[in-house]
N, C-alpha and C positions, 0 to 999 in steps of 0.2 A: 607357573605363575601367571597371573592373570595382568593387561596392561592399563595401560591408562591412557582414556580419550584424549586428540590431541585438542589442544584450543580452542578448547571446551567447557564453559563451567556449570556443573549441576547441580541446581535449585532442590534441595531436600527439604521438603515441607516437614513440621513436626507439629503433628493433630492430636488433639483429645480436647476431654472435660477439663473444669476446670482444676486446677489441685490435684491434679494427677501425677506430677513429676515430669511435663513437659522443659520447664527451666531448668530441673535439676538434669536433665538427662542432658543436654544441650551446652550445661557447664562441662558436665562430666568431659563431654566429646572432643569440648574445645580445650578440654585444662587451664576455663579460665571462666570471671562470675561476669560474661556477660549478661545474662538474663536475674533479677532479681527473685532469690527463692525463699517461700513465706508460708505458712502455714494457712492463711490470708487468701480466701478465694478470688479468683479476678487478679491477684496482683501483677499477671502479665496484661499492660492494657493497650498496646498496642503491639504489631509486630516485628521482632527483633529480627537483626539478618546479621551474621556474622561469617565473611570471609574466612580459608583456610585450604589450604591442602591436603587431601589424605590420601596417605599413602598407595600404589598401585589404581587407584584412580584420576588425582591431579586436584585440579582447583575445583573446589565446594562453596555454597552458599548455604549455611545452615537457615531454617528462618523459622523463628520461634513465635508462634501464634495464641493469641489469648483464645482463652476456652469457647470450646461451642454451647457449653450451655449457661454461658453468662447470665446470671439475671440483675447486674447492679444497674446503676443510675445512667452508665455509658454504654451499654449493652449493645446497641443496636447499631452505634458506631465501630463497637469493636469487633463485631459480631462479620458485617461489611468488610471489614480487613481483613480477617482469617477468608471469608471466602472465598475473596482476593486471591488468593493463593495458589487456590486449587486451579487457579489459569495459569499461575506461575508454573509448580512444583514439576521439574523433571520424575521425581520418585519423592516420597511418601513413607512417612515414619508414626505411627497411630501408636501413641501411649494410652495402656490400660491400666487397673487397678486387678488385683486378683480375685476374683469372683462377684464381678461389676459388670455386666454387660447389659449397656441401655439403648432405649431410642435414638443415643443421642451418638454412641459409636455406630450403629449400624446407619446413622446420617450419611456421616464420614465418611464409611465405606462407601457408602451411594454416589455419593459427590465425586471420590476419588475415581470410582469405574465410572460414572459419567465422562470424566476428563481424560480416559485413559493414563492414568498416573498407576505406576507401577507401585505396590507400596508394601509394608511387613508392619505385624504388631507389636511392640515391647513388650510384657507385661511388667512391670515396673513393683515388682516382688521382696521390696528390701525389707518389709517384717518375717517375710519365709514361710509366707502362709500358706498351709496346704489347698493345693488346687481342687475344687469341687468338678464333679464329671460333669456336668452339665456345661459348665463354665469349659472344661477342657475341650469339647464337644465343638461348642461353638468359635472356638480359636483355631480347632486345628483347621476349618475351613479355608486358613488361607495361609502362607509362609509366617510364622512367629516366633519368639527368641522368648525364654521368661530369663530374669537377672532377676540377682538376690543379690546383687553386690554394686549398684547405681554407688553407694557412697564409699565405695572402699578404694581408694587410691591407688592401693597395692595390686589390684586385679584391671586396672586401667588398661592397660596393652594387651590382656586379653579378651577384654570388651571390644578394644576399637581394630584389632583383627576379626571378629566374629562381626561387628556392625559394618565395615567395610566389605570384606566380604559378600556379603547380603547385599549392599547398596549395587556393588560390582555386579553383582548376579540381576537384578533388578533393569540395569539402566539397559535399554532399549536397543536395538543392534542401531537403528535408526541415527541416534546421537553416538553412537559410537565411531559406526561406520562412515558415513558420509561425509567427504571429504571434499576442501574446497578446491582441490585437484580435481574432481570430478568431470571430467569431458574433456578438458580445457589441455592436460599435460600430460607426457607418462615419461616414464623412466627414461634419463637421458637426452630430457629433449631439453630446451632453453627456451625462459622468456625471458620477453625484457617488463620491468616493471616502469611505469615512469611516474615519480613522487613530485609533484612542484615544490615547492619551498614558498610559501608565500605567508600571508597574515596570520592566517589560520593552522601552519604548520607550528606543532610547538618545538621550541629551541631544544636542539640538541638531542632531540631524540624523530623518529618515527613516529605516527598515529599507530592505533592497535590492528585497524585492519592490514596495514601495510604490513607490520610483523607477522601477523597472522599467516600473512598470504606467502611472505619470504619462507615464516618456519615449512608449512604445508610441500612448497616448493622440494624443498631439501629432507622432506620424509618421502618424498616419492624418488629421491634420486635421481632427481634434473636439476637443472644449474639455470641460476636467476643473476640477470644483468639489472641493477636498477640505476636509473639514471634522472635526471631532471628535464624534464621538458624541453627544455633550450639546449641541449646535448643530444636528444633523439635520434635526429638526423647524423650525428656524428658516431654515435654507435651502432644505428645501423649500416654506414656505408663502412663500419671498422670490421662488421663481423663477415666473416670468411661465407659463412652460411646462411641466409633469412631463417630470424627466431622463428620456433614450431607458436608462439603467439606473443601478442602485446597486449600488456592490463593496466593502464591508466587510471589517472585519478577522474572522475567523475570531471572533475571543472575544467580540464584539459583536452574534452571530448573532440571539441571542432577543430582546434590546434592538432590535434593527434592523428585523427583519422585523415585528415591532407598529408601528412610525412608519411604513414604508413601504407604500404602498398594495399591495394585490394584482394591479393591473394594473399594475403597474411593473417589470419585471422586476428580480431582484436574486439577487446572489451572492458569492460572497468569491474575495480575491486566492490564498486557498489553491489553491480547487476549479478557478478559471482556471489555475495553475500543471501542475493532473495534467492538463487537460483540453491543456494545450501540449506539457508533458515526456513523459505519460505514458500512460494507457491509461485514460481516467477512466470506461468501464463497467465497466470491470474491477474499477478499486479502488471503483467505486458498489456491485459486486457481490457485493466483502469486508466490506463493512458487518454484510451480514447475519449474519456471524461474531460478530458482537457479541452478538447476543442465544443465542448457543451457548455461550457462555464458563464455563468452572465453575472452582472455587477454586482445584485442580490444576493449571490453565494457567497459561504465563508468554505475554506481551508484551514483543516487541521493541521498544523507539524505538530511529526509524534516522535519526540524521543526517547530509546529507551533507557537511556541514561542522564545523571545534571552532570552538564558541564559549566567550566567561564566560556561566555559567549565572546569572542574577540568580534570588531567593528566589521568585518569579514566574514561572520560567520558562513557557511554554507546554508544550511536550513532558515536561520533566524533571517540572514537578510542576502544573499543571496538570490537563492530559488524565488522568494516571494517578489525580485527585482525584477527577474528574466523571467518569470510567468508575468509578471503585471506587463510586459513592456511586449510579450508574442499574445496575450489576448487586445491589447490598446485601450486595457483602463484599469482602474485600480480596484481591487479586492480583497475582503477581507481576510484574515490570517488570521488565528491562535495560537498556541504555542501550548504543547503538555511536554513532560519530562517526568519519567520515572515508569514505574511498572503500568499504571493506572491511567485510563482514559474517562477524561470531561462524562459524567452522565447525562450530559445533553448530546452525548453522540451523534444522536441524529439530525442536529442542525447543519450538520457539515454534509458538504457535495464531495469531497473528498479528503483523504487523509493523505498526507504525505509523509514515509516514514524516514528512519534514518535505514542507514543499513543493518543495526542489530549485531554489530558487532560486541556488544555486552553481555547479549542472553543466548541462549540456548536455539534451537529449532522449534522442541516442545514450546516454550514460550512465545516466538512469534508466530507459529500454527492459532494459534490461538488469540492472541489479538487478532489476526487475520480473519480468524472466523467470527469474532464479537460481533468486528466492526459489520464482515458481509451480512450477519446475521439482525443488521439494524440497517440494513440496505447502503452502506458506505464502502465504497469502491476505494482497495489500498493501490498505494502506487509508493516506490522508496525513490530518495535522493537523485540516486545513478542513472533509473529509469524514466525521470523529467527530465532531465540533462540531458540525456542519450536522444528523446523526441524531440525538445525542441531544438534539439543542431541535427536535427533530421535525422538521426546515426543509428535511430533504435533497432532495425533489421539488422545490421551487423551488428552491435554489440549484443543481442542476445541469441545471434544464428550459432554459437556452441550450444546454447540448451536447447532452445525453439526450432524444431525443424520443419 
């Protein structure tokens, strides 16, 4: 039996032409009509994302895209969304028609091995039409499924064994493997986590990095002390042993590293986050941008999730406080949220991201690379924090050697 990535969730793009049966396959999957389906070219006109679980792999994003070969009156808008995607898509679901292969699948395919997206073709067969060799020719070039049964109910569970399967086989060792345990812990050792409580903590529960990092902890079979910040000091003079590390909350950096010894190693849930999703010499390496910054420039915050912003934010008003107040003037900021970055990219000196605890690796590989690839230097949350309380050589001396 095959397992499933932990705290993890994978983005499955679903590509073709228009009126192909991209919505129909997408309801089928989810056993439900989120995507509207119409005989009606275009009628997918923007793209649909639907949450879900499947089985032996975990949490999914389905994300249902209008056609590539759109030609209505929104086209060019919609057109921009689907390609959107392909910077998204962990793996990759290309619906066909039976003995249809155009300019506009072999795009897709382009696009998809441009991006390194893992992907299989549906042929989406529910007339039962005999397949022509030529057409068979050209499919078996890559991993493909044909179905004669998208609308039948009854054969449900043995579609979405067969299409899990394939997605399982598909997802990368990359997103699989890579674990926020990496460097930091191993079997049987102990950290202490230290969470604040403050504005920005929501009532009653933990943030998702924090869980994240508690589950990760207790799959590797080590044991995690979490405590709040004002406690610190009293959990470490309680324990018998110094923890094998300490992972703080980004905003507790300078508080932190005073109570904690120097032979202790320690770092925060942010700078583990780039050091999993992302390229953490790289954005260690945008730091330096900081101290280049002059009053002209703007800074991006890039989130890759909407949140409510409480008066406390970290990103919204935080960061942009304690940079304005370690440069000695005031600077400009923007703010994006969601998959998609400003098309003026290029006016910004730098991006600051969240830690990406929403999306995938693949996904923020890839923002990372937009932005460098438009001369914009990343740097996330934890990694501003960590410089300006001077901290940045220890909290990233577990990954940076």
């Amino acid at each position: 039996m095959f397992s499933a990535p932990k705290s993890v969730t994978i983005h499955i793009g679903i590509f073709g032409r228009t009126n192909v049966g991209k919505s129909t396959v997408i309801n089928y999957i989810t056993g439900q009509n989120i995507s509207i389906v119409s005989k009606v070219a275009g009628t997918t006109t923007d793209t649909v994302s639907k949450n879900m679980e499947l089985s032996y792999v975990g949490p999914v994003t389905l994300i249902d895209t209008a056609g590539i070969d759109d030609i209505s009156e929104l086209s060019q808008q919609r057109k921009e969304k689907t390609y959107k995607i392909f910077s998204v898509a962990d793996v990759a679901v290309v619906i066909v028609e039976p003995n249809i292969w155009t300019a506009n699948e072999t795009n897709i395919i382009e696009q998809l091995n441009k991006n390194e997206i893992p992907f299989f073709v549906i042929v989406n067969n529910y007339k039962k039409i005999k397949l022509a060799d030529d057409f068979l020719s050209e499919i078996k070039k890559y991993k493909y499924q044909v179905y004669d049964f998208i609308t039948d109910n009854n054969r449900r569970n043995e579609f979405l064994t067969d299409f899990t399967k394939t997605i399982h086989e598909l997802i990368s060792a990359d997103i699989e493997e890579k674990k926020l345990t990496d460097n930091i812990i191993k079997s049987f050792q102990t950290a202490i986590l230290v969470v604040p409580v403050d504005l920005g903590a929501p009532k009653g529960r933990l943030i998702l990095p924090q869980v994240q990092m508690i589950r990760s902890i207790l799959d590797e079979d080590a044991m995690a002390y979490v405590v709040k910040n004002t406690e610190l000091k009293k959990c470490l003079d309680n324990l018998k042993n110094p923890p094998d590390i300490v992972i703080c909350d980004s905003q507790v950096i300078n508080e932190v590293s005073k109570i904690v010894d120097e032979k202790i190693p320690l770092t925060t849930f942010s700078i583990i986050f780039s050091a999993n999703k992302s390229d953490i010499v790289e954005m260690a390496k945008a730091t330096e941008k900081i101290k280049t910054l002059k009053p002209s420039d703007k800074i991006l915050i890039a989130e890759a999730c909407s949140h409510h912003a409480s008066k406390d934010d970290i990103g919204r008003v935080k960061i942009p406080k304690f940079l304005s107040k370690y440069l000695g003037f005031d600077i400009k900021f923007d703010v994006c949220a969601g998959i998609e970055y400003p098309k003026n990219i290029k006016d910004y000196a730098l991006i600051i991201h969240c830690g990406a605890c929403m999306i995938g690796r693949k996904q923020m590989m890839s923002r990372l690379k937009f932005a460098l690839e438009n001369g914009v230097p990343v740097v996330n949350y934890g990694m501003v924090l960590s410089f300006l309380n001077n901290s940045l050589s220890r909290t990233t001396k577990p990954f940076i050697y």
